[in-house]
C-alpha positions in Angstrom: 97.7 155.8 246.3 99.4 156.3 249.7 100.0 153.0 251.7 100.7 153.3 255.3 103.5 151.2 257.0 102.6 150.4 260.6 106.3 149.6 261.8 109.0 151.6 263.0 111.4 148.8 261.7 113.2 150.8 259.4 114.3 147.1 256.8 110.8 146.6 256.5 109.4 150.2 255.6 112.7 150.0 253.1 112.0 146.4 251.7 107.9 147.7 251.4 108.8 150.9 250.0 111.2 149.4 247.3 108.7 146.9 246.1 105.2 149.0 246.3 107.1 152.3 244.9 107.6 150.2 241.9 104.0 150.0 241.4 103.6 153.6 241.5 102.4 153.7 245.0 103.6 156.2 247.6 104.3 154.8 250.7 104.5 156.2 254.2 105.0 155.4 257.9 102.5 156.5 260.3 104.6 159.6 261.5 105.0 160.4 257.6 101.2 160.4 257.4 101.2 162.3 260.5 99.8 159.6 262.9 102.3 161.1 265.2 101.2 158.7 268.1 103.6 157.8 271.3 101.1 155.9 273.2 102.3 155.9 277.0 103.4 152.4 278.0 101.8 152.0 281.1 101.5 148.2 281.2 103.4 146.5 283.5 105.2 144.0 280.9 106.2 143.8 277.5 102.8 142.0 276.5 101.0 144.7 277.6 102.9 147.4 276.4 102.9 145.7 272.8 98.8 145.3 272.8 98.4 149.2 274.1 100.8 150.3 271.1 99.3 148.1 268.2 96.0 148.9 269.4 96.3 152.8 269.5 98.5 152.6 266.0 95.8 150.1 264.1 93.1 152.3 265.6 94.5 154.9 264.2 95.4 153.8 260.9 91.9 151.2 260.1 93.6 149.7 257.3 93.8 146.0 256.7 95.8 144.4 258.4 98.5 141.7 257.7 100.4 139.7 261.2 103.3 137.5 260.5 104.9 135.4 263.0 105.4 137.7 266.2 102.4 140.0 265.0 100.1 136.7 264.6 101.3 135.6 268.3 100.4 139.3 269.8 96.8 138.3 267.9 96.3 135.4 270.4 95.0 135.3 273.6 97.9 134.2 275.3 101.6 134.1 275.4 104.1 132.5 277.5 107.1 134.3 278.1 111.2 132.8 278.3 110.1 131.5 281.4 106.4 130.0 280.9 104.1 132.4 282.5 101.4 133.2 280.2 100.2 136.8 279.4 96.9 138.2 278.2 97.4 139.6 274.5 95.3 140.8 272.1 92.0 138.1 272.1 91.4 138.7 268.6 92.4 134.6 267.3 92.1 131.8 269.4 95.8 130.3 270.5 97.7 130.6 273.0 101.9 130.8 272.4 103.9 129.1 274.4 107.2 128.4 274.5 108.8 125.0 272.6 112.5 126.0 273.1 114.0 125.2 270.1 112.8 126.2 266.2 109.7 124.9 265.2 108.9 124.0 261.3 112.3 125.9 260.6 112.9 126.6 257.1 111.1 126.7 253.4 107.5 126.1 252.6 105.1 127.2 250.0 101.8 128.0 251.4 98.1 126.7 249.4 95.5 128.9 250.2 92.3 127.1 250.7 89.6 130.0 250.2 90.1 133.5 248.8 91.0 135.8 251.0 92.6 139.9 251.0 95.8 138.4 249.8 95.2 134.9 248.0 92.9 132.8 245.9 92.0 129.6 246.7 94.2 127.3 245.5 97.4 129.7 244.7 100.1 128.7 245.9 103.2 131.2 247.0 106.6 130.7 248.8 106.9 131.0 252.8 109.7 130.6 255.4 109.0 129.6 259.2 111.8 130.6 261.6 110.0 131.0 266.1 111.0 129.2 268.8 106.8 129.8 270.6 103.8 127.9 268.6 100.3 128.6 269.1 97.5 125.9 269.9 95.6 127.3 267.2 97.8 127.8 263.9 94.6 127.8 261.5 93.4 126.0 259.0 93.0 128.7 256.1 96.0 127.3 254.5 98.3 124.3 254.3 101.9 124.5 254.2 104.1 121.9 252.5 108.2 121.8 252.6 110.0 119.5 249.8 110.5 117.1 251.8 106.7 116.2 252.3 106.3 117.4 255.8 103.0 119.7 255.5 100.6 121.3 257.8 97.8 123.6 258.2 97.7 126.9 259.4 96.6 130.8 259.1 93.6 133.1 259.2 92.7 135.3 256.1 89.4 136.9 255.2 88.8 140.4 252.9 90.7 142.2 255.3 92.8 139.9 257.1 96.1 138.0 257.2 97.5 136.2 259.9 99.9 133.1 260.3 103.6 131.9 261.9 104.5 132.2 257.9 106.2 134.7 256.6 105.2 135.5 253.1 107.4 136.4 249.9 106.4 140.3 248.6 108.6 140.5 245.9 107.6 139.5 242.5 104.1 138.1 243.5 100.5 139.7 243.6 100.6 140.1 246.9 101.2 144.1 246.9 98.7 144.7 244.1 95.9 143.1 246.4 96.7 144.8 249.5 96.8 147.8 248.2 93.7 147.3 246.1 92.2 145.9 249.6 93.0 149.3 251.2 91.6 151.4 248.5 88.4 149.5 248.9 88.3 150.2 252.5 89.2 153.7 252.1 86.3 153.8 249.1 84.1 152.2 252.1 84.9 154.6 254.6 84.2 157.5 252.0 80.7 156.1 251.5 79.6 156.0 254.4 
């Protein structure tokens, strides 16, 4: 199966590559799968010019979807930028980011799912690392996230095709490849049936 990479960052199409390649799955950018999209950043800040780009490359690619950290704040509604003035993002969760100013839940978690979801089952629990300076009115409450020390709270959206959360998950060495690819072959056995 051929797994699309929706990022240009070059570490992260190497780290995905390494780890699904290992499970005999081919993997590909969007320009590799020739999704040969520039979309024409017309909006007037950086904001804007991120939603118009994920929009035209996820519309072009309708495969699930996973949004860590910077991703889940472009999900919002809102973002404040360095100096506090809010701008529209995407509207598809609830928050608005804003800006604390200094590293928020920094460090080491592991992350309980509470329901399954495209990624987890309820209960599993996998290891997670928080590192943003913005935090979002509305973290979720699909999981809870615990450090060692005891500190612990909720956050994250997740259904059948979704993943979102401050959170950064662990690939390597867990079941979280198997099930997102497995999640897009069912979409792609979905969009075939139709």
């Amino acid at each position: 199966m051929i797994v699309c990479v929706a990022s240009n960052n070059a570490g992260k199409l190497k780290e995905l590559r390494r780890i699904l390649e290992r499970m005999g799955h081919e993997v590909k950018s969007l320009r590799e799968l020739g999704i040969n999209l520039d979309p024409e950043e017309t909006g007037t800040t950086f904001a804007e010019n991120a939603r118009i780009k994920a929009e035209a490359f996820c519309k072009a690619s309708g495969l699930p979807t996973v949004a860590e950290c910077g991703g889940f704040l472009y999900l919002g509604r809102t973002l404040q930028d360095a100096d506090g003035t809010p701008h529209p993002m995407a509207g598809v969760l609830p928050g608005q980011g804003f800006k604390v100013g200094r590293l928020v839940r920094f460090g080491y978690a592991r992350l309980t799912a509470r329901a399954d979801s495209m990624l987890f089952r309820a209960g599993e629990r996998l290891p997670v690392h928080e590192f943003h300076h913005w935090d979002s009115t509305d973290n979720g409450t699909g999981f809870t996230a615990a450090k060692p020390n005891g500190k612990q709270w909720d956050c994250g959206f997740a259904n059948e095709h979704f993943y979102a959360g401050f959170p950064h998950l662990y690939w390597a060495g867990t079941a979280l490849p198997r099930r997102f690819v497995d999640a897009a072959a069912h979409y792609h056995q979905e969009e075939q049936d139709q």
